[in-house]
N, C-alpha and C positions, 0 to 999 in steps of 0.2 A: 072271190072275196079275199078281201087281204089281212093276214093273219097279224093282229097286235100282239106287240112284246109290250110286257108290263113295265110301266116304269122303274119300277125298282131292278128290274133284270137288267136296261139299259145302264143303267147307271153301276153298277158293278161290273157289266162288260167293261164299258169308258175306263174303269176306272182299272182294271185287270191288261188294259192295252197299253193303258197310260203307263203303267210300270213296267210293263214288258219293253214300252220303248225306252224309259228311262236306264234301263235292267241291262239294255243291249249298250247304248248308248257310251255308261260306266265303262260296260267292257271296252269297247273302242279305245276309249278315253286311255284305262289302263294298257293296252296292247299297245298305242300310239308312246306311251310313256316308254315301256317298256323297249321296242324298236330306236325310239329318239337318244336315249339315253341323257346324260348331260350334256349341254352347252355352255359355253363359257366364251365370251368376248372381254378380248385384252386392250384397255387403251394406257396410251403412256400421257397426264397430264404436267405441263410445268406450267405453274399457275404467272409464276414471276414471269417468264421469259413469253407468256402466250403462245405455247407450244405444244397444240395437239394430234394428239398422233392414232389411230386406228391402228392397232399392232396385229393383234390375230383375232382367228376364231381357233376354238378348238373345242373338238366332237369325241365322246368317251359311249362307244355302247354299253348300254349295265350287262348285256349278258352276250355272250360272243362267241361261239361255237370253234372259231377260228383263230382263237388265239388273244391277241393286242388289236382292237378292232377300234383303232384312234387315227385320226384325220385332225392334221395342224394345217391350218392356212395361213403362212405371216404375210399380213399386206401391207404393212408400213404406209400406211396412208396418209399423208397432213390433211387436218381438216381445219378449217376455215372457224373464226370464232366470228359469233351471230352477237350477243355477249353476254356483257359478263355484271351481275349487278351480288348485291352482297348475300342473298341467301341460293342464286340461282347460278350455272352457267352453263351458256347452248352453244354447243357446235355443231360442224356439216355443213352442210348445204339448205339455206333455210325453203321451205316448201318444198323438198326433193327427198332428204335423208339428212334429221335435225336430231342431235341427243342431246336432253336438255336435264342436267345434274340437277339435285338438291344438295348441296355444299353440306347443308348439316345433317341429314338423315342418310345421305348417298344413295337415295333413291332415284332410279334415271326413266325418263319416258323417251319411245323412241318415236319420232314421227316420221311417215314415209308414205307410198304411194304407190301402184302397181297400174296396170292398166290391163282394164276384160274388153273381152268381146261381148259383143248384146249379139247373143244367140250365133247366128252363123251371116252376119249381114255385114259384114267387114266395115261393122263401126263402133268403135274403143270407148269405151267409158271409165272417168278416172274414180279407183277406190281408193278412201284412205285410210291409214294400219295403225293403230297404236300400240305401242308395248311396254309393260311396265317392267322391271329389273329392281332388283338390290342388288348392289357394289359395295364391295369391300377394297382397304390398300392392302397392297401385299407391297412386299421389301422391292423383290424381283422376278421376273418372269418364269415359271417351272419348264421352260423350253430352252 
């Protein structure tokens, strides 16, 4: 014979799993923050001239056992303008790696794309990544 759990017990289990996942989930969340620390991408625009420039990355752990735990990458990169209209403008490489400004909020999305494997059958399928940012100007680069 098969023993019934009452409805009401089901549902406070659900609902005590439910936040143990969410409960762990946080922490992740927080640990990932924490290890990540800040990032920060540097681009140089000259609006007049249509000259954009991928300039750096650069990575600041918040907590660092070891001292100065910072990684600059300058890549000096031109990137290609996709364009340019009066509240928007996109650079990159369109459907590959596109950053697409909002001129008056300076908010930027980033589109891009990766490529997985479907399981272990050596056949690639394409994902694609968005990423939101606020931008601010700064005078000049802290590097």
């Amino acid at each position: 014979m098969v023993k019934k759990i009452p409805y009401i017990n089901l549902i406070k289990q659900a609902k005590e799993e439910k936040k143990e996942i969410f409960d762990t989930l946080n922490k992740l969340f927080l640990i990932e923050q924490f290890i990540l620390g800040n990032e920060v991408d540097y681009f140089s625009l000259d609006l007049e001239k249509n000259n954009y420039t991928y300039v750096a990355f650069k990575k600041v752990a918040k907590n660092c056992a070891l001292g100065n735990c910072e990684e600059l990458r300058i890549d000096n990169k031109k990137l290609p303008l996709i364009y340019d209209e009066p509240s928007y403008l996109s650079i990159g490489e369109e459907d590959l790696s596109q950053f697409t400004i909002n001129k008056k909020d300076l908010s930027m999305t980033w589109a891009s794309y990766y490529m997985s494997e479907i399981g272990s059958t050596n056949t690639f399928k394409q994902v694609n990544t968005l990423y939101y940012y606020s931008c601010r100007k700064i005078n000049k680069f802290p590097f």
